[in-house]
N, C-alpha and C positions, 0 to 999 in steps of 0.2 A: 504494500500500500504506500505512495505516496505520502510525502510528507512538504510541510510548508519550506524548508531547509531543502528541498531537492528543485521544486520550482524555482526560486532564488536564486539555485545555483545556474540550471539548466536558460534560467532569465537573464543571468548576468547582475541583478541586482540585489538590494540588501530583505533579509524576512520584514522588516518596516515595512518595505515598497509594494512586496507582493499581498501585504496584511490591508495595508490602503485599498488596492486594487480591489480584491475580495468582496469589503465592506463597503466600496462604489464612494468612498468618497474623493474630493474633488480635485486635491492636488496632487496631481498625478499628470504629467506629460502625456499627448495623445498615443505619441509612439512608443512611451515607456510599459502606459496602458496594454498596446495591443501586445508588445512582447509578451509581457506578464500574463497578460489571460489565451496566447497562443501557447506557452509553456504550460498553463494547467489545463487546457483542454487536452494535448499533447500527452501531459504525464494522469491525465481521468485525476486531478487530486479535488477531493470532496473538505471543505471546512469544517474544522469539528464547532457542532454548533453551540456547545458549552461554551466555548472557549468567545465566539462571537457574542455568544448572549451577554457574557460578563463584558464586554466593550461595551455594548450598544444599550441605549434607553431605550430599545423595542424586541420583545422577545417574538411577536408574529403569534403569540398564543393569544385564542379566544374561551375563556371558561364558559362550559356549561352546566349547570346543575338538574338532574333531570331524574324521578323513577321513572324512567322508561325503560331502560337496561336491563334492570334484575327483576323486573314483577310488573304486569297491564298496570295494572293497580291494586292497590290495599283491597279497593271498593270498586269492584269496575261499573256497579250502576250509577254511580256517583260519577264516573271519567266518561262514559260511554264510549267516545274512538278513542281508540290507543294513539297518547302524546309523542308515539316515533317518529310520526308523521310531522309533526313539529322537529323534531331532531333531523329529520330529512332534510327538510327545508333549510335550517340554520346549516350546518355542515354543505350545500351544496352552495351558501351566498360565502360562504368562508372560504371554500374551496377554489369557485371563482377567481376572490378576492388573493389568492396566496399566502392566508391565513391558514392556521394549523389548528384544531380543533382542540382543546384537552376535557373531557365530559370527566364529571365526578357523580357517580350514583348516588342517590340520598339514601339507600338502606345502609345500613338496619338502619337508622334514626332520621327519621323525614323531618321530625322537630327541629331539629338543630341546623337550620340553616346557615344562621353566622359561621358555624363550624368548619362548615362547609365551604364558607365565602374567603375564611382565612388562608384553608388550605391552597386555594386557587391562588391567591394576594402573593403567597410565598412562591411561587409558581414565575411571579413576576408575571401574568397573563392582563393582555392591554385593555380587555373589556369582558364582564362578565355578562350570562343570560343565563335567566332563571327561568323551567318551564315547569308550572303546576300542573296537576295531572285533572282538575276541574276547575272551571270557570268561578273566580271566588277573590272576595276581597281579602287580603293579609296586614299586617302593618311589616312600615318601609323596612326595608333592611336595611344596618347599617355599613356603609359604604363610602370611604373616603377618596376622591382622586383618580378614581375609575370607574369612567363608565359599565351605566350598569341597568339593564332591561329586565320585565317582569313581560311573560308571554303566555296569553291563558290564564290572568290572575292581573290586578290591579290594585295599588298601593293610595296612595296622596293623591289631588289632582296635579303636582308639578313630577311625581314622579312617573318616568318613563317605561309604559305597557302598551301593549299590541293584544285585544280581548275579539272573541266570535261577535259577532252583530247576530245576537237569537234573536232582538224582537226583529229587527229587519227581515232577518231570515225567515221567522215564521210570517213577517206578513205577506212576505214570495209567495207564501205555501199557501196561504188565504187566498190571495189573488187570482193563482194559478187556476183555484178548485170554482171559484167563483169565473172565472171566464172558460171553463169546460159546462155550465150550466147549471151549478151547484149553488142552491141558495138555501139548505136546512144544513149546517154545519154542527159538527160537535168536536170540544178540545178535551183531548183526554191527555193529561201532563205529567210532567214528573212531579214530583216533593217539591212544594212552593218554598220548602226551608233552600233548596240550591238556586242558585242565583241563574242558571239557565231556565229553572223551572219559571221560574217568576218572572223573567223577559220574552218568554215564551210565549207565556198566557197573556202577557201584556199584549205584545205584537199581534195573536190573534184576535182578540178583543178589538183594539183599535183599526185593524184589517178590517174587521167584519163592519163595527159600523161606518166607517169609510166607504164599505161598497152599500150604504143603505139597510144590511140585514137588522131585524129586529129583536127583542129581548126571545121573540118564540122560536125565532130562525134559530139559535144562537145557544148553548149549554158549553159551558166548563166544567170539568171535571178532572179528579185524579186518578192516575193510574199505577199508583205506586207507594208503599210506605219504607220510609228508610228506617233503618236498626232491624228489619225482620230477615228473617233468614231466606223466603222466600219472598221479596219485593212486591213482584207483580202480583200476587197472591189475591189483592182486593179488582184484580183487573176483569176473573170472571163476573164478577157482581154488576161492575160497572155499566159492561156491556149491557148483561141482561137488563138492566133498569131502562138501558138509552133504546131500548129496542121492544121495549113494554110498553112504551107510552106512542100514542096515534100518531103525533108530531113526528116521528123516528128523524133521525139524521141520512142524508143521502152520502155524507164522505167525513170521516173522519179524519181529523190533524193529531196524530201520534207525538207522544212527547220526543222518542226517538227512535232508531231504527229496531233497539232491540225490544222497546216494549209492543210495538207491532208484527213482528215475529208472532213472539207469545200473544197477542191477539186473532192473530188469523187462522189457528184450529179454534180459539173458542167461538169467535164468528161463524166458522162454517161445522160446527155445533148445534148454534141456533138457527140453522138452516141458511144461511144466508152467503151468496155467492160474492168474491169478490173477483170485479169492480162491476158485474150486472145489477148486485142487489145495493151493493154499497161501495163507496171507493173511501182507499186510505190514502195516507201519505203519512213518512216519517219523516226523519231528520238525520242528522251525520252523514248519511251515505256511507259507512262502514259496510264493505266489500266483504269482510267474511261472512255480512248478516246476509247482505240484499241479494249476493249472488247466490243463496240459495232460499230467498223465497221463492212460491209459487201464488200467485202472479208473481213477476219483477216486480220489486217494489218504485213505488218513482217516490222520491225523497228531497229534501235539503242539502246541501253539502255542507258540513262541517269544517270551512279551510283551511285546517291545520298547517297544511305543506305552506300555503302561501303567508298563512300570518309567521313561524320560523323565518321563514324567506325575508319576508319584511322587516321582521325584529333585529338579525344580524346586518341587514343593509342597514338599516337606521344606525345601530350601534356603528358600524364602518364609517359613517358618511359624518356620524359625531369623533370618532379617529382621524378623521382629515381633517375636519370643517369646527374644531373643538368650541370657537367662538358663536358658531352658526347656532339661532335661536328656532326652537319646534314651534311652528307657523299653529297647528294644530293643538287641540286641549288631548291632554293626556285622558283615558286610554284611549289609542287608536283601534279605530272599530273596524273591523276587514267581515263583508259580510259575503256568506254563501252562494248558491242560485241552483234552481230547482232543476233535478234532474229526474227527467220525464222515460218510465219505464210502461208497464200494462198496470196498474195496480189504481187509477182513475178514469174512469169512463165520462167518456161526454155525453151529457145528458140534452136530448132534442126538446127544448122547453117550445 
C-alpha cells in the first residue's frame, strides 16, 4: 500500500506539498498540483481519513438517530409505515451530496436521546437528524452549534422538522371519494390520543363540509384502542353499527392501511362487497399491506422517502448557507397524494 512519503518522493516534493494537495487547499502551484495528484493516481495512494479528519473543521459525517434498524417499532400501530423509508431518503440526499452517513440505533433505550446526541457530537459529525418512529410532539433536544432536524416529530415553533401533512392528506382522500360520486361518507380512525389520529379526523371533517356534505352524510368514528393487545378488536362492532343504520355509508376513509386490511373480511362478513356495495380507502400506502389486499386497495401515500429527502437537503443547504434564514414556519409539512387502485367505485348518481 502506498504511503504519503512515496508520492512525495515519486513527486519530487516535500509530504507538506503533497498533504496540501490532498486536502485541495489553495497554495499550491498549478503544475506542482498536477505533478502531485499524477503521482497518487499513478501510485492508487488513498488518504487515511483519521489522519485528514484531525486537520480539517469538516469531518463529511451526517448523524442519524433512528429505531428503524433493530425493530419496525416498539408499537407498530402506533408507527404504521416502517420509518426506513425515511432513512432511505436521508442516506440517498447525503449520498448525492458526498456526505457519509453515520446512523446510531436508539435500542435498547429510545428514552435517552441526549445520549444518543453526545455520542454523534464526539463523532465530530456536521449535522445531526433525528427520525421518530410516529408523528408526535417531543421537547427540543439539547443541541449546541450543530445543526440539527426533527423528521416525523416536531419540537418548538423555531425549531427545525419536516412532519406528514395527514389533515391534507386525508382531505385528498375526501375529495377523491367525493368526485367518484360518493356523498354518505364514514371516518373510521385511529386513537385521537396520536397526533395523526387527530389530523386525520380533522382533515376529513373539514373535506367533507367543504364539498357541502351534511351532519347525516357524514359519521366519525374509531377504529382502534391503544394499550390493548388486540387494537383493532373494537373495529368488528364499529362496522356493524355503521351498517345497521338506513343512512349506511357508501365508502369508507380508513384510518390507515393496516386497519383496512382487518376490515375487509369483517365487511365481506356482513355480506357486503367491496367496492360494488361499499368502497374504502386507507392511508400510508404501505406495500407489504396493499399488495396483498383483494380488491387493491387505493390509499394515501405516507411520504416518508421524500420528507428524509427533504430533511437532509435542508440540513445540507443550512451546511452551506449557515446565515441563510427558513422562509417557512417550522414544521415543514410535505403532504401525500392518493393513489388510485380497485378498492373505490364510481358511483353513476
Amino acid at each position: 500500500m502506498s504511503t504519503i512519503h512515496d508520492v512525495a518522493k515519486l513527486a519530487g516534493v516535500s509530504i507538506k506539498t503533497v498533504s496540501r494537495v490532498v486536502n485541495q487547499e489553495p497554495s499550491v502551484r498549478d503544475a506542482t498540483r498536477e505533478r502531485v495528484q499524477n503521482a497518487v493516481d499513478k501510485l492508487q495512494y488513498k488518504p487515511h481519513n483519521g489522519a485528514r479528519l484531525m486537520r480539517s473543521s469538516k469531518s463529511n459525517l451526517i448523524g442519524l438517530i433512528t429505531s428503524a434498524i433493530s425493530t419496525v417499532s416498539r408499537d407498530p400501530v402506533k408507527a404504521g409505515l416502517s420509518s426506513i423509508h425515511i432513512v432511505k431518503g436521508v442516506q440517498q440526499a447525503c449520498r448525492e451530496a458526498g456526505k457519509t452517513l453515520l446512523i446510531l440505533d436508539t435500542e435498547p433505550d429510545e428514552t435517552d436521546i441526549q445520549h444518543h446526541i453526545d455520542i454523534l457530537l464526539s463523532h465530530r459529525v456536521e449535522g445531526i437528524i433525528y427520525i421518530l418512529d410516529h408523528h408526535r410532539l417531543i421537547a427540543p433536544p439539547v443541541v449546541q452549534d450543530t445543526p440539527f432536524w426533527l423528521v416525523n416529530g416536531y419540537s418548538t415553533p423555531s425549531f427545525p422538522a419536516v412532519v406528514p401533512n395527514d389533515y391534507m392528506g386525508q382531505q385528498l382522500a375526501v375529495e377523491h371519494l367525493v368526485e367518484q360520486g360518493h356523498s354518505r361518507l364514514a371516518y373510521v380512525g385511529l386513537a385521537v390520543e396520536l397526533e395523526a389520529g387527530r389530523l386525520r379526523r380533522e382533515g376529513f371533517i373539514n373535506a367533507a363540509e367543504s364539498a357541502g356534505l351534511t351532519n347525516e352524510d357524514v359519521q366519525t368514528t374509531y377504529g382502534m384502542k391503544l394499550g390493548e393487545t388486540t387494537p383493532f378488536s373494537v373495529l368488528e362492532n364499529v362496522l356493524k353499527q355503521l351498517f345497521e343504520q338506513q343512512n349506511r355509508p357508501t365508502a369508507i376513509c380508513f384510518g390507515n392501511d393496516q386497519m383496512a386490511m382487518n376490515a375487509i373480511p369483517i365487511l365481506h362478513s356482513l355480506g357486503l362487497r367491496i367496492p360494488e356495495d361499499v368502497s374504502i380507502i386507507g392511508f400510508d400506502n404501505d406495500m407489504a399491506i396493499v399488495s396483498g389486499t383483494r380488491p387493491a386497495l387505493t390509499t394515501v401515500t405516507l411520504p416518508y422517502q421524500r420528507m428524509g429527502n427533504i430533511t437532509a437537503k435542508k440540513l445540507l443547504q443550512q451546511l452551506s448557507e449557515p446565515d441563510q434564514e427558513q422562509a417557512e414556519p417550522y414544521p415543514i409539512k410535505v403532504t401525500g397524494e392518493v393513489v388510485i387502485r380497485q378498492s373505490v367505485e364510481k358511483l353513476n348518481n
